[in-house]
Structure formats: C-alpha cells, structure tokens
C-alpha positions in Angstrom: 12.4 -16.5 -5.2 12.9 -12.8 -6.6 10.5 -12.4 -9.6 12.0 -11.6 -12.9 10.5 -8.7 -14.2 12.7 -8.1 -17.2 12.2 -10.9 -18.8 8.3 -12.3 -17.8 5.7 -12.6 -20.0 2.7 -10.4 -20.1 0.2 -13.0 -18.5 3.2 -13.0 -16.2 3.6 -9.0 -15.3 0.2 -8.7 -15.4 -0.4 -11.1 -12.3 2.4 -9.7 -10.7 1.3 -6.2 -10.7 -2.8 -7.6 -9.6 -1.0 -9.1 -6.5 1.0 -6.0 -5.6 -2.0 -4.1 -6.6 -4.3 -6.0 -4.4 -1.9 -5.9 -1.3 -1.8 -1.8 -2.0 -5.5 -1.1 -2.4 -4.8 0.1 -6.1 -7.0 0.0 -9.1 -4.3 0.3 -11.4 -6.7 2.6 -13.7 -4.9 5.3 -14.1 -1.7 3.7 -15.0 -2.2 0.8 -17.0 0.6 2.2 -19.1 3.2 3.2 -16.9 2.9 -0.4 -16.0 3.4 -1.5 -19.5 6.7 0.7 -19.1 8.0 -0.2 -15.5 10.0 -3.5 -17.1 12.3 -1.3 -19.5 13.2 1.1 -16.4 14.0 -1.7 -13.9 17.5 -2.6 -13.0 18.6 -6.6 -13.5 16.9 -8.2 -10.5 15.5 -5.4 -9.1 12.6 -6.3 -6.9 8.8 -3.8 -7.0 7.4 -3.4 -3.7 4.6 -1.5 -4.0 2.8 1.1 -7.0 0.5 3.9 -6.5 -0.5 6.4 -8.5 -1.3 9.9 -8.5 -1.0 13.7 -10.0 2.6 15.3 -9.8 3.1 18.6 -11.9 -0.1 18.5 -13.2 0.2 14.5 -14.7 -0.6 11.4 -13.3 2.2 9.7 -12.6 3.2 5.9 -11.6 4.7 6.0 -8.4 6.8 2.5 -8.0 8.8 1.1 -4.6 11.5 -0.9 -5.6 14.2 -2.6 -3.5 16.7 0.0 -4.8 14.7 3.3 -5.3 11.9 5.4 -5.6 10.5 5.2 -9.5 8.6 8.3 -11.1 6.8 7.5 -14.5 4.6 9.0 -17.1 3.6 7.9 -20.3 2.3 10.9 -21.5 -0.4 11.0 -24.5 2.6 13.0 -27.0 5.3 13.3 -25.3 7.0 9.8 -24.8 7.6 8.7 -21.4 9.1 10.7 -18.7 11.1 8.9 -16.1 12.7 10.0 -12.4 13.7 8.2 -9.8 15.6 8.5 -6.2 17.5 6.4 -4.9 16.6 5.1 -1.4 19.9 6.0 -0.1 19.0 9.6 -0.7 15.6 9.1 0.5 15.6 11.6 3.6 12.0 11.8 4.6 8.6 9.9 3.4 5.4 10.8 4.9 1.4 10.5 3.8 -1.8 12.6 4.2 -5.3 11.6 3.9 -8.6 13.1 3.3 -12.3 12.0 2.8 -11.5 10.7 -0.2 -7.9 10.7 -1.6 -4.3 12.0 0.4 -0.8 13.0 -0.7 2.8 11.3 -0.4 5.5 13.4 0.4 8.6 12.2 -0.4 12.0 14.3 0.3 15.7 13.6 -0.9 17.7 16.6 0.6 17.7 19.1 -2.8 13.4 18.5 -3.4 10.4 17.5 -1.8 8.2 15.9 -4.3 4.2 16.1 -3.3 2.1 13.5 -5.0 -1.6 14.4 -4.9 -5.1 12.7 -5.6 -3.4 9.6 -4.5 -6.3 6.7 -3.2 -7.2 7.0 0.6 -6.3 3.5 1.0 -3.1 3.3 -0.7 -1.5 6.4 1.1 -0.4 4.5 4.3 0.7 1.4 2.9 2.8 3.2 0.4 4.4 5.2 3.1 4.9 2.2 5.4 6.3 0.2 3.0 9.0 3.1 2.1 10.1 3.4 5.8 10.1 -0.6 5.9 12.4 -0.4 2.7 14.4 2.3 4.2 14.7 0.1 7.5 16.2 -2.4 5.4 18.8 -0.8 3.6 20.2 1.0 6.9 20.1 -1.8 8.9 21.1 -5.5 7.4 19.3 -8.3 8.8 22.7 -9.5 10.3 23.8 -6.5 12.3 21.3 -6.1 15.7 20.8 -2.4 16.2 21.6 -1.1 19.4 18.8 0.7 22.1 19.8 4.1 20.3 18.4 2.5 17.0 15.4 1.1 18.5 14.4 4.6 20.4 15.0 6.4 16.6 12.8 3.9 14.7 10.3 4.5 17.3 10.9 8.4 17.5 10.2 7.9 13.6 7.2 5.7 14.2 5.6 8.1 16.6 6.0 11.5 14.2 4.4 9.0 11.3 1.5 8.6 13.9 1.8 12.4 14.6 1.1 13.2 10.6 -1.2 10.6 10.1 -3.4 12.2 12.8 -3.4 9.2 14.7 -1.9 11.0 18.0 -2.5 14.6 19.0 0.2 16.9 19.5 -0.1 16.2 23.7 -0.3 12.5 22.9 3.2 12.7 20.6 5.1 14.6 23.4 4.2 12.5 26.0 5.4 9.2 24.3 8.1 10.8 23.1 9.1 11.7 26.6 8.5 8.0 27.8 11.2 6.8 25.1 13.7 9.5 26.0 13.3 8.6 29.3 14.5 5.3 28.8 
C-alpha cells in the first residue's frame, strides 16, 4: 500500500523518512528541513524512493527519488525555499563517484548536468542504483517482456556503471562488452 505523504502526520513522515533513510545509509543531518518541506512539493500519490543529500551551487541541497522525478530542495536560512525537479522521463544519464570519504551524483537531463558534491560514501551507489532501477521502470512496464536487444542495453548500461564506479578496469569493460555484443 503506497504511503500517503500528503496527508500523514509528523510521527508518521518522520518514520517514513528513518526507514528510507536507513535503507540509504543517510543521517538525515543536514536536511532535517528540506524534509519538513518534501510533503508540500509532492504530487497526489506520488511515491519517495530514496533521499540524499549534498552541496549543489554552493548549498546543501535535499536530493529526493520519487516514482515520477528527480526532486531538488533547499530551505535556505533567508531565502525561502528553492525547489527544482526533473522529470524521470527527461532523466538521460545518472552516475556516482566516490572517495575516501564522500562522492558526487551526476545527474544529466539533455540541456544540464547537475553535479552534487560532499554526498556520503555510502549513499552515492544506492542513490544511483535506485535511479536506474526507477528509470528501468518507467521504460519498461512490468507487463511488456523486453526483447534480447533490451537485455544486452541494460547490461551495456550496467557494465559502464561498473566502469565509473571503478569496479572494472578499462580492459575488464571492453572485454565484457565484447562478450555481450557477441551474443
């Protein structure tokens, strides 16, 4: 049963957001009022999938994955809150980056490529694999069975994600890739 965002309590969003939170690796410090935010800026029925956080443009920003889109906010000190969002329709490329400490999320939609930074270690590749799962999703309903075309793309896409992780060396990459065009 989809959880009702809009119209929970605050005991309610507040357990909600510990599970996702939990499930993400996320302290939630940073954010705590972006969170207090995300309710007003979510669609009717529209479903959160992960959070992270990070800086963007010199602010820390809530980063949210919804079933629909991509969800930029910050509830600046003066300013009010600033809101952006892409839908994941438009959502071109996602891919993550990590250091010793904390990584980056790159996340492109055709016209920009926006570069969260300072974003936790251990958020960095759930947050990315949970955007390719939702991408996944959208392009292929759970009633239509791709073909072997789809199924050499997802793991094309899978592979490169390995690639940018670090996960496979350049040599590694090129010779799986060859094995799936191979057939």
């Amino acid at each position: 049963m989809p959880f009702d965002f809009k119209n929970a309590t605050k005991t309610e969003l507040k357990t909600e957001y510990d599970r996702i939170a939990k499930d993400m690796g996320d302290d939630q410090f940073f954010t705590k009022k972006e969170l207090n935010f995300l309710p007003e800026v979510l669609g009717e029925g529209e479903q959160v999938l992960a959070f992270t956080s990070g800086l963007m443009d010199g602010n820390t920003w809530l980063i949210t994955l919804t079933d629909r889109r991509i969800i930029f906010l910050d509830k600046g000190m003066v300013f009010g809150l600033k809101q952006s969002s892409i839908s994941l329709d438009k959502v071109n490329a996602v891919s993550g980056e990590t250091g010793i400490i904390f990584g980056s999320i790159k996340i492109e939609d055709g016209a920009t490529q926006r570069e969260i930074r300072n974003v936790l270690k251990k958020t960095v590749v759930k947050f990315v694999n949970k955007v390719r799962d939702a991408l996944e999703a959208r392009k292929s309903p759970a009633s239509t069975n791709p073909g072997p075309a789809a199924d050499v793309v997802s793991m094309l896409e899978r592979l490169a994600a390995l690639k940018t992780s670090g996960a496979l060396t350049d040599a590694e990459f090129e010779m799986q890739k060859a094995k799936l065009l191979a057939g």
